[in-house]
C-alpha positions in Angstrom: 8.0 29.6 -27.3 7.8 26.5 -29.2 5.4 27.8 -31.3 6.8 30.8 -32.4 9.9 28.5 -33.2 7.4 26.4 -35.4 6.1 29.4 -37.2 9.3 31.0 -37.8 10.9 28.2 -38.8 7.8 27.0 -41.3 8.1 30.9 -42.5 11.8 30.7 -43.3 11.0 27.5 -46.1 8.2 29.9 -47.2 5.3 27.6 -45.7 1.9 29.8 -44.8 0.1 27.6 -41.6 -3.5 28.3 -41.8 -7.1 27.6 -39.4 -10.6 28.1 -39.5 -11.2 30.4 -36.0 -13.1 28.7 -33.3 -10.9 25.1 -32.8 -13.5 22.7 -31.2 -11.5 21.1 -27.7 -12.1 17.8 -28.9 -12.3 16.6 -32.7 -10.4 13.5 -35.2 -8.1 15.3 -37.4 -7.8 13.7 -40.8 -4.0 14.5 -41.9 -4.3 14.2 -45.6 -2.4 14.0 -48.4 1.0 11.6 -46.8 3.0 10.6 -49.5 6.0 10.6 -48.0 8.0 11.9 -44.6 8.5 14.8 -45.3 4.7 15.7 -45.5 5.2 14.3 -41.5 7.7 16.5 -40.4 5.9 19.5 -42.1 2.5 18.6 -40.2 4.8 18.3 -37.1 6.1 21.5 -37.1 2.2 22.7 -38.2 1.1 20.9 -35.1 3.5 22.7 -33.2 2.8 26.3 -34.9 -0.6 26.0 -34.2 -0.7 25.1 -30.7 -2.2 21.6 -31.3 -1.7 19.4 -28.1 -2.5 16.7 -30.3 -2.5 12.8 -30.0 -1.6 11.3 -33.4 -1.7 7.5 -34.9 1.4 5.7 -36.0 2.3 2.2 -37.3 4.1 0.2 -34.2 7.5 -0.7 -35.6 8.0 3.9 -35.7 7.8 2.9 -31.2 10.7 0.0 -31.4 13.8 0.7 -29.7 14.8 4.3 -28.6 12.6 6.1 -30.8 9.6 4.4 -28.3 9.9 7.4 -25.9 10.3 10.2 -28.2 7.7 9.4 -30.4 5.2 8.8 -27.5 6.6 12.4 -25.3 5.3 13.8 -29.2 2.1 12.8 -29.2 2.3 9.3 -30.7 -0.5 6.5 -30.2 0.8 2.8 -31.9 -1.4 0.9 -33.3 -0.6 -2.7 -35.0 -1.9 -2.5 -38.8 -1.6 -6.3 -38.7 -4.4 -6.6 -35.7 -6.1 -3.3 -35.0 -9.0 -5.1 -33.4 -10.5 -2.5 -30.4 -8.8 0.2 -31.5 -11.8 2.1 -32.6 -13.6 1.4 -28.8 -10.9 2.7 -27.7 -10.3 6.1 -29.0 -14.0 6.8 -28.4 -13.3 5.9 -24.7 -10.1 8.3 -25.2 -13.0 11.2 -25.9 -15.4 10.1 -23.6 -12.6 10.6 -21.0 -11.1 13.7 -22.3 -12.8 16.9 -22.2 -10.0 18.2 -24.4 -8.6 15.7 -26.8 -7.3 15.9 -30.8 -6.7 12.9 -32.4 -4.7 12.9 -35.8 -5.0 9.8 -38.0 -3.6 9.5 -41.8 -6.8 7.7 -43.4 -5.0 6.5 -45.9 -2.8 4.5 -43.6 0.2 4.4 -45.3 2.5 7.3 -47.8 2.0 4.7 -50.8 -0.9 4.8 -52.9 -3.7 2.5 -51.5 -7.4 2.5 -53.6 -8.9 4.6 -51.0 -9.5 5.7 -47.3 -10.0 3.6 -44.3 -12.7 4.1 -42.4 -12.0 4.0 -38.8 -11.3 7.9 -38.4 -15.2 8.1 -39.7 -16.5 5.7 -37.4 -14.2 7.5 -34.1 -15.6 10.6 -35.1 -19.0 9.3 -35.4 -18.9 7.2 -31.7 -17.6 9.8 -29.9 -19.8 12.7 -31.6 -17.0 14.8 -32.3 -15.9 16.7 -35.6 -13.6 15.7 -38.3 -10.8 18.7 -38.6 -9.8 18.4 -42.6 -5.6 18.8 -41.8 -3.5 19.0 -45.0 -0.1 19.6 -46.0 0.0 21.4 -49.8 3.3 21.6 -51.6 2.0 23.5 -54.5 0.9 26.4 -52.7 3.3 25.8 -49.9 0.2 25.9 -46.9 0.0 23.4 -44.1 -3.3 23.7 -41.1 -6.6 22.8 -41.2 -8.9 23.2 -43.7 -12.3 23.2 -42.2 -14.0 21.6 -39.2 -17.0 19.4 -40.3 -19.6 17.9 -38.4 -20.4 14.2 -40.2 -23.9 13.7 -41.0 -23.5 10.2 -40.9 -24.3 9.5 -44.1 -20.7 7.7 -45.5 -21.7 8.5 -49.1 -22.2 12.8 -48.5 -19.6 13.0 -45.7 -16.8 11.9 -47.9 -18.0 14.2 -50.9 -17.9 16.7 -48.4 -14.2 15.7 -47.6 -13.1 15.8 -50.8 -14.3 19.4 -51.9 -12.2 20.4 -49.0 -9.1 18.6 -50.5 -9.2 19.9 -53.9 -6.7 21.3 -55.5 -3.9 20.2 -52.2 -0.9 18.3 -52.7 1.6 16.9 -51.1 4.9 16.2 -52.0 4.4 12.9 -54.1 1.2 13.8 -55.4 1.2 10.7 -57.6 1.2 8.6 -54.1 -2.2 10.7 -52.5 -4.9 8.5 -52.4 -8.1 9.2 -53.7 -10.8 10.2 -51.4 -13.4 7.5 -51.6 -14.0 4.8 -48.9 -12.2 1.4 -49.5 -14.9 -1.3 -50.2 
C-alpha cells in the first residue's frame, strides 16, 4: 500500500519514477545529483514507489536526538564524515552477509558543490562484487529511479565515463550545486 501511496503521490507533483527491468537483489545505488533536500525527499518517496527495501548513508548529526529512530526504522546507516575509517570493510561484510541488500550512498557527500566524487561507493561495489544502480532525481524533466545497472570493470578511469553518460542531461534542483562526475584526486 505504501507504494501505491509513493506513486500516486509522486504522480500528483507530475514526477514519472522510472527502472531498468530485472533489479539485481543486491547492488550500491549511487543517488546522484543532491543539491539540496528536497532532491532527498523526492528519492524517498522514489525508494518507496519502487519497492526498494533499501539501506541508505547519512552524515551522523541527521541520527541526534529523536530523529535517531526514525531515520534508522527508514533505512538510514550513519556514518561520521570526520572519521570514516572501516566503513568501507564494513559495508562489504553488510553484502557478504546479505543475500538481499541495496545500499544507497550520495558520492558526492554533501548537497554543496565539492570538485568531484568520492570514491568509497566504487571501492564497496568493487569488494563485494556487486553492481552500481545509477539513481537520480531530474527536475527538468521531472523523472526520479534508476538509470541503469552497471557492472564496474574496475578500471576507475572507464567506469566513471561510463557513469557520467548515464547522468547527462539530469538535474536536480540546484543544478549549479551537482558536482561533476570525475573522481576527487
Amino acid at each position: 500500500m505504501l507504494k501505491a501511496v509513493a506513486r500516486s503521490l509522486l504522480k500528483l507533483f507530475g514526477w514519472t519514477v522510472i527502472e531498468p527491468p530485472e533489479r539485481p537483489a543486491r547492488a550500491v545505488l549511487v543517488g546522484y545529483p543532491h543539491t539540496s533536500n528536497q532532491d532527498g525527499l523526492i528519492a524517498l518517496f522514489t525508494k518507496l514507489a519502487l519497492g526498494l527495501d533499501a539501506r541508505w548513508v547519512g552524515k551522523d548529526t541527521l541520527f541526534r536526538g529523536p530523529l535517531d529512530g526514525i531515520m534508522r526504522r527508514l533505512g538510514g546507516i550513519p556514518i561520521d564524515r570526520r572519521a570514516p575509517r572501516g566503513f568501507v570493510a564494513d559495508m562489504v561484510a553488510q553484502f557478504a552477509a546479505n543475500p538481499n541488500f541495496l545500499l544507497v550512498i550520495a558520492p558526492e557527500g554533501t548537497r554543496s558543490l565539492t570538485p568531484g566524487w568520492k570514491s568509497g561507493f566504487y571501492r564497496i561495489a568493487l569488494g563485494a562484487k556487486v553492481p552500481v544502480a545509477l539513481a537520480f532525481v531530474d527536475y527538468s524533466r521531472r523523472q526520479a529511479g534508476i538509470l541503469a545497472y552497471l557492472t564496474l570493470t574496475g578500471d576507475p578511469a572507464a567506469d566513471i565515463a561510463a557513469i557520467a553518460a548515464h547522468y547527462e542531461g539530469r538535474q536536480g534542483k540546484h543544478p549549479e550545486l551537482a558536482s561533476p562526475i570525475r573522481w576527487l584526486e
